[in-house]
N, C-alpha and C positions, 0 to 999 in steps of 0.2 A: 287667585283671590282667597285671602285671608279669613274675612266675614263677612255676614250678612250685608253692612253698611257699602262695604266694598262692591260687593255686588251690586245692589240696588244704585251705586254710583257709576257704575259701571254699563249698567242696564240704560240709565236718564242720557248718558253720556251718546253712546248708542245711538238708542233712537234722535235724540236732538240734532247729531252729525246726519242723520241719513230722511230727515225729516222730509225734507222737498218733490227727495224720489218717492218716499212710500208714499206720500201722501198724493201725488201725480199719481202713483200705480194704482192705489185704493180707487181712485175716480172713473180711470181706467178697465178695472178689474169687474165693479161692479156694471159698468156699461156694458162689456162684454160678456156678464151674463145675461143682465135683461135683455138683450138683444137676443140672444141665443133662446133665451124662454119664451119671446116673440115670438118665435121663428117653431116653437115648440120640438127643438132640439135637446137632446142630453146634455148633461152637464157630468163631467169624469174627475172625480180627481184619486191624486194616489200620492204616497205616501210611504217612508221606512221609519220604523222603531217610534221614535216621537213625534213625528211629523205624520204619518201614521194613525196615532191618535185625534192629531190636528184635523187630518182629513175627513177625520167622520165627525167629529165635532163640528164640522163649516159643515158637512152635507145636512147634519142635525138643523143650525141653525138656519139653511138657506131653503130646509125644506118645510120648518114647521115656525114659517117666518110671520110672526105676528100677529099684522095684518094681512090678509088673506083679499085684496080686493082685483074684486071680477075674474080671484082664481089665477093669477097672474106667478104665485109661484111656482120657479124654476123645478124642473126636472133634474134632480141630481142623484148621484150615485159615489159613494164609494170603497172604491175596490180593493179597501183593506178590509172591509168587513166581515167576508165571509171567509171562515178559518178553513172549511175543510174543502173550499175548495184551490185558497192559496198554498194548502200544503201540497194537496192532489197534485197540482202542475208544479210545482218545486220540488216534487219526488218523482213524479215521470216524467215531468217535460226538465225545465231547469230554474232556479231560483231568478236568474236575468232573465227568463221570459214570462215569469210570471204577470206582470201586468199588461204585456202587447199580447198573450196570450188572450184575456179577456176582452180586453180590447178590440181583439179578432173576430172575436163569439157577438157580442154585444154592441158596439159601437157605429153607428152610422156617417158617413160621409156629415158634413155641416155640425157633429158636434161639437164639443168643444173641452178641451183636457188640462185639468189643472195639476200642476206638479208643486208637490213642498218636499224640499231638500236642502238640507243647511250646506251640507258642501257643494250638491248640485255635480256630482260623481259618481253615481250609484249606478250601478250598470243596467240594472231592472228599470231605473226610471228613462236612464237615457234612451234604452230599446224602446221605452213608450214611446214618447216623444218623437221618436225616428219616425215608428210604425206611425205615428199619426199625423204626422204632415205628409206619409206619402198618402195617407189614406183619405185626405180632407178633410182633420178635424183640426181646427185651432188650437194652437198650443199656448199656455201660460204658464210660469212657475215663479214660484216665490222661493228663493235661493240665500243664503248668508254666504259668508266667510268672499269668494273674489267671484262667488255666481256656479263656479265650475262649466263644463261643458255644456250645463245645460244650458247657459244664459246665451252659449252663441247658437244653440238647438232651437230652442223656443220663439215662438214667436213675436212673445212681448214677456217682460218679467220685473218683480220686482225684489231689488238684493239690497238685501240688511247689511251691508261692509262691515266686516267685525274683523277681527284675529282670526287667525287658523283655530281653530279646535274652541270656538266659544258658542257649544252646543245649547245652550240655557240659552244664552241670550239668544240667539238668534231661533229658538224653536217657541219664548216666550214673545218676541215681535213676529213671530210669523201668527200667534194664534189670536193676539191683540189687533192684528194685520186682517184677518179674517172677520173678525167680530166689527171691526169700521166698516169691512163691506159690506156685512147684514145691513148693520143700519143706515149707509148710502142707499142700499135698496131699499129698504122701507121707507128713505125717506122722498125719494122718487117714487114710489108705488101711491103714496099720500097725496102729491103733489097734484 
């Protein structure tokens, strides 16, 4: 892509071809949290480079969600956040096992694991994913480009189809993607 315009043509393009699924998976996505904050189970998600960023931006908004009634927000964590201990286990243990590592320490049976990964490749994320359906937590991820391995890993997911290597789009519909499920939440928490 050339320019800005391009881009933003490029982006409307995008999301309107893949419109049907995210918007199924949004409806989806948010059920299966509030369900799991019923249940007063964890909520996990994790994240590489910008997706990363993505993940603690949804823990941000799902944790300090609005409306607050009868105390019903979700329990969430994400396990990009603490630096020195991602460095810790990616210098003695190994960069792929960084987040099943956590996962191991922290996680209970019945929680529930969200992955964002635009290629849906990543070896740290896929260890997650493994480790967590042997372990009983539900898996979701929000994936671009053909899903990768994670879409046949996870349990339910929602994939941006783009190009091979369309990391803006697909890391800006995943955080657009996140922010419709605050607001499905809160608009069920109203309701």
């Amino acid at each position: 892509m050339t320019s800005k315009a391009e881009y933003f043509e490029r982006l409307s393009l995008v999301l309107q071809s893949n419109r049907n699924s995210i918007t199924r998976g949004i409806e989806g996505l948010a059920g299966k949290i509030l369900e799991v904050s019923e249940r007063r189970r964890n909520v996990w998600i994790i994240g590489n480079g910008g997706s990363a960023s993505t993940a603690e931006h949804f823990e941000t908004d799902l944790s300090f969600i609005r409306y607050n009634i009868d105390n019903k927000v979700p329990v969430v964590n994400s396990l990009t956040a603490n630096s020195a201990l991602l460095t810790a286990i990616s210098n003695d243990i190994d960069y792929a096992s960084v987040f099943s590592t956590i996962l191991k320490k922290k996680s209970s049976q019945g929680d529930f694991l969200i992955s964002i990964s635009a290629s849906g490749n990543s070896e740290n994320i896929l260890k997650a994913i493994e480790f967590a359906r042997k372990h009983g937590l539900t898996t979701f991820s929000l994936l671009g480009f053909d899903g990768g391995h994670a879409k046949n890993l996870s349990d339910d997911s929602i994939v941006v189809l783009t190009e091979k290597d369309e990391y803006g789009i697909v890391e800006d519909l995943h955080l657009m993607i996140c922010h419709a499920v605050s607001e499905t939440i809160v608009r069920r928490l109203k309701a």
